[in-house]
C-alpha positions in Angstrom: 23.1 -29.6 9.6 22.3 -26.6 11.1 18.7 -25.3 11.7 19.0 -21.3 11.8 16.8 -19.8 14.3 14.5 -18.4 12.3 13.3 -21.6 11.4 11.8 -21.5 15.1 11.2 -17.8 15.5 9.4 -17.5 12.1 7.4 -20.1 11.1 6.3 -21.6 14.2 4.2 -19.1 15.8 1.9 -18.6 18.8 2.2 -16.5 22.5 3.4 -17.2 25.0 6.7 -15.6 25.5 7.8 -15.6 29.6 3.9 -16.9 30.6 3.7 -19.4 32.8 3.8 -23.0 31.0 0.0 -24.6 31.5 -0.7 -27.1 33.9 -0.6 -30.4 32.0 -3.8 -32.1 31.6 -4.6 -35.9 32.2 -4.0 -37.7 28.7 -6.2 -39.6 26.8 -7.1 -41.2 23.1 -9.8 -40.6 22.6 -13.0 -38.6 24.2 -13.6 -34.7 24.2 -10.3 -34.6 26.3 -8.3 -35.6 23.6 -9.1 -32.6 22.2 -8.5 -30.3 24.9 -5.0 -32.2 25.7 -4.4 -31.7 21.6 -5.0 -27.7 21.6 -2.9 -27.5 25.4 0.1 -29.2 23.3 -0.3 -27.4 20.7 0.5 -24.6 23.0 3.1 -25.9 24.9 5.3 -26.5 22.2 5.9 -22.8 21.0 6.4 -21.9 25.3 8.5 -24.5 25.1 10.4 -22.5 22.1 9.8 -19.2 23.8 11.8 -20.1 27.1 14.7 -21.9 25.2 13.7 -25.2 27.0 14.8 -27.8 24.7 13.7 -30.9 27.6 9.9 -29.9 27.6 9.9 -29.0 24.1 11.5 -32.7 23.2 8.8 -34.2 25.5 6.3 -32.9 23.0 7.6 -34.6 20.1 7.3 -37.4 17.9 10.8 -39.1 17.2 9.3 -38.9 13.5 8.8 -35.7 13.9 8.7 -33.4 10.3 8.4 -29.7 10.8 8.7 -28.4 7.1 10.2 -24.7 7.0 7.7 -21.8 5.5 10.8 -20.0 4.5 12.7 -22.8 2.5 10.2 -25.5 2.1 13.5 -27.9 3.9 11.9 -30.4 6.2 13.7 -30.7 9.8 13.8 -33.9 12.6 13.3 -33.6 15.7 17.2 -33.4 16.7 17.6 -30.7 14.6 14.8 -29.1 15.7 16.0 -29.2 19.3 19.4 -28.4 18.1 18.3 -25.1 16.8 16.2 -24.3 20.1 18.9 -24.5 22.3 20.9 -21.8 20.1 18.3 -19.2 19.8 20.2 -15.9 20.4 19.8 -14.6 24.1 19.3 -10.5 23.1 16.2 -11.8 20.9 12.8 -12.4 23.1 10.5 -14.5 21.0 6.9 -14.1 22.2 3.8 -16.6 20.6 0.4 -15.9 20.4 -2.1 -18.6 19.3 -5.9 -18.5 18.7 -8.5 -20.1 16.8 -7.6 -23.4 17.5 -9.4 -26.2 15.9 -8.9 -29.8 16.7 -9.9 -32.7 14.9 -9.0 -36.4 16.0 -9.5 -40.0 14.3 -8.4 -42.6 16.4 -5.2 -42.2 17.1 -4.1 -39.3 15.3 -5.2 -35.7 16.0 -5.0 -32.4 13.4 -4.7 -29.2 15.1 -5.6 -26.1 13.2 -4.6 -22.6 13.9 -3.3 -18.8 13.7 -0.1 -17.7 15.5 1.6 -13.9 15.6 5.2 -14.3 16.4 6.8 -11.2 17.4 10.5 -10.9 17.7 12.0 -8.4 19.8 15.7 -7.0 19.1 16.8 -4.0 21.2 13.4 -2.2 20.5 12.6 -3.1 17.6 10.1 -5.8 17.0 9.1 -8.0 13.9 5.5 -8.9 13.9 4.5 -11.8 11.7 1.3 -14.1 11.8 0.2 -17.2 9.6 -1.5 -20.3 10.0 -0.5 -23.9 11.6 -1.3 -27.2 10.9 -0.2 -29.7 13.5 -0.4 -33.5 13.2 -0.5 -35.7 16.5 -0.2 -39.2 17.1 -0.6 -41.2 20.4 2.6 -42.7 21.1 3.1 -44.6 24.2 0.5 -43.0 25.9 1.0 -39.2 25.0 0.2 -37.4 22.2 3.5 -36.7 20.3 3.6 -33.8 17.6 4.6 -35.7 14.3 4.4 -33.2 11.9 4.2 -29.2 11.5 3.3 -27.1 8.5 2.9 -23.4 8.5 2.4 -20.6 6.0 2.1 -16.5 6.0 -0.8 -14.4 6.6 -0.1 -11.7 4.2 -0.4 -7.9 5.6 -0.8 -5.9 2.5 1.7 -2.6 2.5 1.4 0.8 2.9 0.4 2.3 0.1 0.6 6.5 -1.3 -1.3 8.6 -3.3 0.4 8.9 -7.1 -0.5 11.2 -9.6 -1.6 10.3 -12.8 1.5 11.9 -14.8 3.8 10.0 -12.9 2.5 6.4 -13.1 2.3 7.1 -17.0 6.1 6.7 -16.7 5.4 3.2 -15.9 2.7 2.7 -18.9 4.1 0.0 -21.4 4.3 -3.8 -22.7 6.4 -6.4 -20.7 8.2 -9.3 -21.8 9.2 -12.3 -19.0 9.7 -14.2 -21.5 8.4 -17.1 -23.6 5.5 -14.9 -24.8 4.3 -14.2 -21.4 3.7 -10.4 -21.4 2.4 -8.2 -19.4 0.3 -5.2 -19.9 0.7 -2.3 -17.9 -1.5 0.4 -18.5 -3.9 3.4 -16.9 -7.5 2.9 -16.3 -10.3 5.4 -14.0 -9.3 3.3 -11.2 -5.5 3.7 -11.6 -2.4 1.6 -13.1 -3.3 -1.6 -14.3 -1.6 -4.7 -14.9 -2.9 -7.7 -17.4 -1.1 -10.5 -18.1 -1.0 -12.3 -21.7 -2.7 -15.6 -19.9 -5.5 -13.1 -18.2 -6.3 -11.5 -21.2 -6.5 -15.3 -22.7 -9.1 -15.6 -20.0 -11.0 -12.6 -20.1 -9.5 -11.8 -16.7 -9.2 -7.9 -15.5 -5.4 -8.5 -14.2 -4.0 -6.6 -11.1 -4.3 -2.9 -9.6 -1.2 -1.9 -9.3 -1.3 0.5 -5.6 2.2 2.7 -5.4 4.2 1.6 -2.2 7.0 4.0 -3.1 8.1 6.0 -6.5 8.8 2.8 -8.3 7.4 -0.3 -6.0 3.9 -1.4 -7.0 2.1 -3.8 -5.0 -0.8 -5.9 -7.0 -4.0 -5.7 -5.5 -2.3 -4.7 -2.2 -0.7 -8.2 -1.6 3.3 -9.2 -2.1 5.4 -10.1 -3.7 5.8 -6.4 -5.1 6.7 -5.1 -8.4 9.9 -2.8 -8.8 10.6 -1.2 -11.7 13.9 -0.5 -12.9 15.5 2.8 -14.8 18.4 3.3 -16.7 20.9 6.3 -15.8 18.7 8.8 -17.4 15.2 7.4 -15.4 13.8 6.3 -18.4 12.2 3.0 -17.3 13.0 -0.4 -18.1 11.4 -3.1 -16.8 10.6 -4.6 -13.5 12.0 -7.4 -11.3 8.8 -9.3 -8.8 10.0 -12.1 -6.2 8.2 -14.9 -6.2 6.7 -16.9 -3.6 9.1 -19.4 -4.0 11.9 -17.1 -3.9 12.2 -17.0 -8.3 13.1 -13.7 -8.9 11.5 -12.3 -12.3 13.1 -10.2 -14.6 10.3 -8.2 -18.0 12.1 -5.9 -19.8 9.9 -3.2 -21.2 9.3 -3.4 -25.3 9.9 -0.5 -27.3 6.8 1.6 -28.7 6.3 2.5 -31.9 4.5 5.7 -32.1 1.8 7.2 -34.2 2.5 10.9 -33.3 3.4 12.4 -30.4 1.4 11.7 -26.9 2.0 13.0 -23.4 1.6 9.4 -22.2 5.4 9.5 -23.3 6.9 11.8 -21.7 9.5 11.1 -19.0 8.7 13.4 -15.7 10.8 13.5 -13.0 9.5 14.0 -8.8 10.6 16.8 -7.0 12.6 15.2 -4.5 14.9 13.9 -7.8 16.4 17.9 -8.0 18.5 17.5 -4.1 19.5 21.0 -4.7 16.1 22.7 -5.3 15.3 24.6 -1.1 12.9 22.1 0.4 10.6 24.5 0.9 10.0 25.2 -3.1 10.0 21.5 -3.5 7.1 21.1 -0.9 5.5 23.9 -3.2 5.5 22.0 -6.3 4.6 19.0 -4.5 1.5 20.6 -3.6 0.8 21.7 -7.1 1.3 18.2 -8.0 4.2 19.2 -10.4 6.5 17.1 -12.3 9.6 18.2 -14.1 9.0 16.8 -18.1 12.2 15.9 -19.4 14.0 16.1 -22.9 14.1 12.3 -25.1 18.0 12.8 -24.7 19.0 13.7 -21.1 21.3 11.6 -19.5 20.3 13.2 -16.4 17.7 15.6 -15.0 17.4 19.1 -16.2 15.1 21.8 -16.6 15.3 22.8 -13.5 17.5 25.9 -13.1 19.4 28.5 -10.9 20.2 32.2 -11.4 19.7 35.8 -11.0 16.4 36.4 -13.3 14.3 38.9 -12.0 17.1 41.4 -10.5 20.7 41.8 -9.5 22.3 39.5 -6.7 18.9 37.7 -5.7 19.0 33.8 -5.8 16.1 32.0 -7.7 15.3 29.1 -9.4 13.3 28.4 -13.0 11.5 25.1 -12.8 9.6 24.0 -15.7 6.2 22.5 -14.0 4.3 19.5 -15.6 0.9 19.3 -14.3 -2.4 17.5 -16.4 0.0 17.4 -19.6 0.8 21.2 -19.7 4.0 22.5 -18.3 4.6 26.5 -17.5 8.1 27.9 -16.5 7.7 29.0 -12.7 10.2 31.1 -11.3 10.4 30.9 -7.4 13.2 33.2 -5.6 15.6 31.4 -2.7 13.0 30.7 0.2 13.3 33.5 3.2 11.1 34.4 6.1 9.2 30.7 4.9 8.5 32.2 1.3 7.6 28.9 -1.1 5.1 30.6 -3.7 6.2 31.5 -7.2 6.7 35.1 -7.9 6.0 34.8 -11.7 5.2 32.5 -14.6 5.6 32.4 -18.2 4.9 30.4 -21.4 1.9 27.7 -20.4 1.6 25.5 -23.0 1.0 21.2 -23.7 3.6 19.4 -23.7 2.4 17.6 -26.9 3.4 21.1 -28.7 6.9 20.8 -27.8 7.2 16.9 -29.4 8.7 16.2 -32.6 9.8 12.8 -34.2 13.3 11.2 -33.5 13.6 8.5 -35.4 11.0 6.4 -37.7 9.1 5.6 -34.5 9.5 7.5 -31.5 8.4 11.4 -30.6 10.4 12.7 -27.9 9.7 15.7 -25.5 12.0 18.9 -26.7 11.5 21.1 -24.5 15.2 22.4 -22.1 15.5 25.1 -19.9 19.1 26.7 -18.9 20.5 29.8 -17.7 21.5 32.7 -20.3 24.0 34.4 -18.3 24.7 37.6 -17.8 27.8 38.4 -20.0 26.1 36.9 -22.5 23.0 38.7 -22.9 24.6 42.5 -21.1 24.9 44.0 -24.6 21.4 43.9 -25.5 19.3 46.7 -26.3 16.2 45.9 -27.7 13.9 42.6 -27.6 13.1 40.5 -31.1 9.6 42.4 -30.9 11.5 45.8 -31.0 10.7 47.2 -27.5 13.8 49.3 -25.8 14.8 46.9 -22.7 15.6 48.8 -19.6 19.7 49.8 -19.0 21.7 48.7 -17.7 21.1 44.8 -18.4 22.6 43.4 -15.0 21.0 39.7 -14.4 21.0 36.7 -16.0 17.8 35.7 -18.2 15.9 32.1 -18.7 17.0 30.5 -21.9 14.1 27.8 -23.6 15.4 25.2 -26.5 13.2 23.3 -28.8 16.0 20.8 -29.7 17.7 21.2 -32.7 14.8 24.1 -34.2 15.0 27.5 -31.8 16.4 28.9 -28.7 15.1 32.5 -27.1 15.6 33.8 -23.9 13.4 35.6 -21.2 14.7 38.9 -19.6 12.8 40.5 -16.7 13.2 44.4 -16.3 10.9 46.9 -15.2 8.2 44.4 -14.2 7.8 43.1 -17.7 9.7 40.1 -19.5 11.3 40.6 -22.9 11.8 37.6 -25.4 15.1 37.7 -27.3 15.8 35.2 -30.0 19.4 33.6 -29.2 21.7 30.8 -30.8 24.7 28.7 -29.2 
C-alpha cells in the first residue's frame, strides 16, 4: 500500500532539515544515559526523514514498528514507512524542529514526549504546522528501536475581523443537525453566540462565534470552522462544520415565526456584494459601516442604483445605507479627483417602518430603490405638494417602492428635491 508523503512530512514533526545528523551516543538500558540516547533518537529519526535517508532512518526502528497517521488515524509498518521516505518529492524541503523533550523509561521500554514544527517548503511558499509526539522505545538487541509513534495537532487559532452588529444578525437563527440536536445561534454584548441543545441541557454558555471571513465563523477561535450557507438571493441557510474526524456536518436553519416585524430580520447585503459600485464609494460606505437592507423577495441584490439625479450627463449612484437599523438614501456622484463623500441624502427612517406581513408568520423588509428615468418623469410640471419644479426636467429622478402599497419618486432641481407620487 502506498504511504503518501504527507504521512512523513505532516505528522511526524521536529528540525532538523540539512543539520548535521548528531554524533551517536554510547547505548545503554538503563541509567540517566538511557534517557539522553532516548531523546538523541528521537531526533534522529525526523533527520533521518529530512535527508531522504531511508538506511539510518530503518536503523532506528522497531521491526514492530506502528506509526498511526494524525491525518487518517491508518496505522503504517515499518516497510511502508520506509517505502514512503524514499519517495518524498525532491522540490519539497522538509525541515523538523523538536523541543520540550521528555523521557521516561521502565526497564526496557522508554516514552518520549514532545513538540515538533514541521515546515514544508514548496517554491517559496512554506506550510508551518506543529503538534505533539509520543514515541515508544524498546531495547532490542542492544539498541533502542522506535516501536510505536503517535502524534496530534497543535491548533493555531485563525485570523479573525471586526463584524458589525447588522451583519452577523444575518446569521441569528435556530439550527437543526438533526436528531433534535439544535443549535442556537444568537447575539449577545460580547458578540454572535452559539449554544447547543446538549449545552443548554447543561447550563453551559456555548461557543463565541469570531468572523474569519463574511460567512466563516470560528468557535472560540479554534477549528473546525463554521460556514454558513445562502441560497441565490443570500438569504442564509444553514451551516456545514468539519469535524475532527473528517464528518462533515450539515444544520439547516428552521423557519421563524414572527410576532411583528423586527430589524433582527432583515437581510443586508456588504459593500463589496455590488462589483459595479466605484471602489472608492464602496470604501465610503465601508467606513460608515453601511449595509444595503434588502426586500423579502429579491432574487438578487438591489437597491443600489445608477443614473443622472442631480443634473444632466453626470454619473451617480443611489445607495440605500443600513446603519444601527435605520437606512437613508445616499446619493454619491461617480468618484473624480478621489471624491468618495456623498453629496446629498434623503428620507432617514427604521427599517422596522418599512416592514409589513407576508404571509401568517413572516414580516419582510419592503423597502426598493430604482431609477425613474428621464422620459418618464420629462413631462412633469409640478410636485404632489403643488410646488412649480424647475423647466426643463432633463435628468432622471430616484424612485422608492413600499411593495405592493406606494411608489414616489425624488427629483433634484434648483438645489431642492421634489417628491412626485408615481405608479408602474
Amino acid at each position: 500500500m502506498r504511504l503518501p508523503y504527507f504521512v512523513l512530512a505532516v505528522s511526524t514533526v521536529v528540525t532538523i532539515g540539512a543539520c548535521r545528523p548528531t554524533p551517536p551516543r554510547a547505548q545503554s538500558a538503563s541509567g540517566a544515559n538511557a534517557i539522553g540516547v532516548v531523546e538523541q533518537r528521537v531526533r534522529a529519526t525526523f533527520d533521518a526523514i529530512a535527508r531522504d535517508d531511508t538506511a539510518a532512518l530503518g536503523s532506528l526502528l522497531s521491526d514492530s514498528l506502528r506509526w498511526i497517521s494524525p491525518t487518517t488515524g491508518a496505522v503504517y509498518r515499518k516497510p511502508q514507512l520506509l517505502a514512503a521516505a524514499a519517495r518524498l518529492p525532491a522540490a519539497v524541503t522538509l525541515r523538523y524542529a523538536v523541543d520540550s523533550v521528555r523521557v521516561w523509561r521502565a526497564g526496557p521500554v522508554a516514552t518520549a514526549e514532545y513538540r515538533v514544527t514541521d515546515s514544508r517548503t514548496f517554491a517559496a511558499h512554506t506550510n508551518v504546522f506543529t503538534s505533539r509526539g509520543m514515541d515508544v522505545f524498546a531495547w532490542e538487541s542492544g539498541a533502542w528501536r522506535l516501536r510505536q509513534h503517535a502524534q496530534m495537532w497543535v491548533p493555531r487559532s485563525p485570523a479573525t475581523m471586526a463584524a458589525d452588529t447588522a451583519a452577523l444578525r444575518a446569521f441569528v437563527g435556530r439550527y437543526d443537525r438533526g436528531d433534535g440536536f439544535i443549535d442556537d445561534v444568537h447575539l449577545e454584548s460580547s458578540g454572535l453566540m452559539a449554544t447547543s441543545s446538549a449545552e443548554k441541557a447543561m447550563g453551559a454558555q456555548g461557543a463565541h462565534l469570531l468572523p474569519v471571513s463574511e460567512d466563516a465563523f470560528s468557535p472560540d477561535g479554534s477549528a473546525p470552522l463554521i460556514v454558513f450557507e445562502r441560497d441565490a438571493a443570500g438569504r442564509v441557510t444553514g451551516y456545514v462544520q468539519q469535524q475532527p474526524d473528517g464528518i462533515v456536518v450539515r444544520a439547516r436553519r428552521l423557519p421563524v415565526a414572527q410576532t411583528g416585524p423586527s430589524p433582527e430580520s432583515v437581510r443586508r447585503l456588504a459593500p463589496a456584494s455590488f462589483p459595479a459600485l466605484p471602489v472608492a464609494i464602496r470604501h465610503d460606505l465601508e467606513r460608515r459601516r453601511c449595509l444595503v437592507p434588502q426586500p423579502y423577495d429579491a432574487h438578487a441584490p438591489t437597491n443600489i442604483v445608477h443614473g443622472a439625479f442631480t443634473s444632466a450627463r453626470v454619473s451617480e449612484w443611489a445607495i440605500l445605507c443600513s446603519a444601527h437599523d435605520t437606512s437613508q438614501i445616499l446619493i454619491y456622484r461617480a468618484p473624480t479627483n478621489g471624491e468618495d463623500v456623498p453629496i446629498d441624502s434623503l428620507q432617514q427612517a427604521a427599517d422596522v417602518e418599512w416592514m409589513q406581513q407576508t404571509g401568517d408568520t413572516g414580516w419582510g423588509f419592503s423597502r426598493v430603490l430604482r431609477t425613474r428615468p428621464l422620459e418618464r418623469i420629462r413631462t412633469w410640471r409640478r410636485d404632489v405638494d403643488g410646488h412649480s419644479i424647475p423647466q426643463p426636467v432633463d435628468h432622471d429622478a430616484i424612485e422608492q417602492l413600499f411593495l405592493g402599497k406606494a411608489a414616489e419618486a425624488f427629483y433634484c432641481a434648483a438645489g431642492r428635491w421634489y417628491r412626485q407620487v408615481t405608479t408602474d
